[in-house]
N, C-alpha and C positions, 0 to 999 in steps of 0.2 A: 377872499374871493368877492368880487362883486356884483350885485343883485344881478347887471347884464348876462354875466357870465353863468352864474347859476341857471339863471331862465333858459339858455342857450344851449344847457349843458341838458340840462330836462327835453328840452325841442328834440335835440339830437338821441337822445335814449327812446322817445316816442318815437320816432322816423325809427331806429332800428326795430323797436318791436312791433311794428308795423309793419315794416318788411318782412320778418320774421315769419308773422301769422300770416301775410297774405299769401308765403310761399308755402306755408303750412297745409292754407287753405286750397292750396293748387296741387298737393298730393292727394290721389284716392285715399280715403279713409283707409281703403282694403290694403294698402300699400306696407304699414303698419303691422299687418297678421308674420306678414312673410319679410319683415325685418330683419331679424334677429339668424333666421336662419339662410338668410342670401347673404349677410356680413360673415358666417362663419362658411359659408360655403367659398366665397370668394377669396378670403383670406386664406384656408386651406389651399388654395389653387396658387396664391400670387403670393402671399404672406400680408403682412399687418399693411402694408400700402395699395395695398389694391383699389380700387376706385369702385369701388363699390356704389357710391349715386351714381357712376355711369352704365353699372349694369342697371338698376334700377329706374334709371330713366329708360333702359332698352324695353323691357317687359313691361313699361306703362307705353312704349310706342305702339308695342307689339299684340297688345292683350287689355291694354288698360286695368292690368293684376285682375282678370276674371280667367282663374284656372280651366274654365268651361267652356273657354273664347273655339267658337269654331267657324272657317273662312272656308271657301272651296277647295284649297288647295291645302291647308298647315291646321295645325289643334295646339290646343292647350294654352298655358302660359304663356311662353316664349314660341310660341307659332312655328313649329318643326313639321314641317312633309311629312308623311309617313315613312318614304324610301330615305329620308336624312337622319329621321329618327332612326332609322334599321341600320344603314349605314352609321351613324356614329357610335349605339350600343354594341358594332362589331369590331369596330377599330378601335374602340376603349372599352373593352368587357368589364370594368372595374364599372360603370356605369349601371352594368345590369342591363334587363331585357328593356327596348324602347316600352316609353308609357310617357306619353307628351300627356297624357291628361294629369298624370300626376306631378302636382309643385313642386316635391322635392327632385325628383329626376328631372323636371324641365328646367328648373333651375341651376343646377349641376352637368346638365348638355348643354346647356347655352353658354355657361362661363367657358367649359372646356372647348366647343366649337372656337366660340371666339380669339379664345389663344392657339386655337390648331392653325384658323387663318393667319392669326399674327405670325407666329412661325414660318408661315409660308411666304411672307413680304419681305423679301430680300432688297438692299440696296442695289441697283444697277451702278448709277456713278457715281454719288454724292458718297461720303465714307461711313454715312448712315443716313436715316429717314427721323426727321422730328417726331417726335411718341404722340404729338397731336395727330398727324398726318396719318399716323402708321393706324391709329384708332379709326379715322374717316376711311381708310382705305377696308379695314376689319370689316367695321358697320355695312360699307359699302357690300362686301361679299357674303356677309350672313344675309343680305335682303335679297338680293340676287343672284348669290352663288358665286365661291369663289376663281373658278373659272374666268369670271368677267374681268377680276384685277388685272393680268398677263394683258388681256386683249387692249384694256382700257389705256394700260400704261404706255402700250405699241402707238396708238392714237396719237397720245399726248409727245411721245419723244417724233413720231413721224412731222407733227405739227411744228417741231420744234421745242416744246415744251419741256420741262426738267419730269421724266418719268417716275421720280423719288417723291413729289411735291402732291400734294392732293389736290389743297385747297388755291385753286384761280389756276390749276394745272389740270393733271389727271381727271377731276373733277370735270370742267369743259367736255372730255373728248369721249364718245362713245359708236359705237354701231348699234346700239339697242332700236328697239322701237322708241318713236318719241315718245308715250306711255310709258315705257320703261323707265327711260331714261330718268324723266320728272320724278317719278316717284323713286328711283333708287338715289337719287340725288337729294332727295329731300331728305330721305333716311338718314344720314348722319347729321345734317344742319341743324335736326328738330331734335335730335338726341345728345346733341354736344353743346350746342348754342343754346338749345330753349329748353328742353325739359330736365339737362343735369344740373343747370343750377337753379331749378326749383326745389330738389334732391340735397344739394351743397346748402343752401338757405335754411334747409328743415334740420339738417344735423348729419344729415346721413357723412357719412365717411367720405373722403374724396380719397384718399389717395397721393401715392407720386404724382398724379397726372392733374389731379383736380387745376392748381393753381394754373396751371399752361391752358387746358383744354375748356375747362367748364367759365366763359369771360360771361361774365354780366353783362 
């Protein structure tokens, strides 16, 4: 090997563990406590692929991991209403009584929400929906309620749009408030695009979805 090549090969091992720490540096410390038991919560639910930095990016959207986080409207962790929290510990009793202040139950509501909305995002025409899409569409209805997907989707095929397609589709088209809109639209961009692969960087588990969903 030659001395170039060496120095080159050094360059590039620095540049990775530079990135490395800086996305290390970009997870809460606190992120760390509730590790080990959000991997085995999510894998329980989805099995060994589950994507787990992208739960993890959700509850750093939602809470910035401060179990305490209280908003006017949602508490705890993963920010559950009180009536959503009532309602999902009724529709899945294995759950137990709501308790958004506690980690391990809001932890264990939010993975299971999340897939009750996926469940609920049926193809219209295409012969299915991309599992990125299908996640931006999830995201979309845990910020705002899954109710909005149906509406939103109406939008985008009225417009012409593919009502399967999220992103530069469904996305675009809403009745909300303009407030609304902004911020439920941000909700998946800042959880897919920018805070899961701080997640994927640090080690966290990605998943089937990681390579597709979480791009640099």
């Amino acid at each position: 090997m030659s001395w170039a090549r060496f120095v080159n090969g050094l360059r590039f091992i620095a540049a990775c563990m530079f990135v490395c720490a800086s996305a290390v540096a970009q997870v809460p410390a606190s992120a760390d406590h509730y590790r080990r038991e959000l991997t085995r919560i999510a894998q329980q639910e989805m099995g060994l692929g589950a994507p787990v930095a992208l739960f993890a990016a959700q509850i750093h959207q939602e809470s910035s991991w401060r179990s305490t986080a209280k908003s006017p409207y949602a508490q705890g962790l993963t920010q559950f209403t009180p009536a959503t929290a009532k309602w999902i510990s009724e529709i899945y009793p294995d759950l137990g009584p709501a308790a958004p202040y506690s980690p391990s139950w809001a932890m264990r509501a939010m993975v299971r929400y999340d897939l009750h909305i996926m469940a609920s995002v049926k193809p219209w025409h295409a012969r299915d929906i991309p599992q990125c899409d299908k996640w931006a569409f999830t995201l979309s209805g845990y910020n705002g309620g899954p109710g909005w997907i149906t509406r939103d989707r109406r939008q985008a095929e009225a417009a012409a749009h593919c009502p399967d397609r999220w992103w530069a589709s469904v996305e675009n088209y809403s009745t909300r408030s303009a407030a609304a809109f902004k911020e439920n639209r941000h909700y998946p961009q800042r959880i897919l695009k920018e805070l899961a692969p701080r997640y994927v960087a640090a080690a966290w588990p990605t998943g089937d979805e990681g390579a597709v969903c979480f791009a640099f």
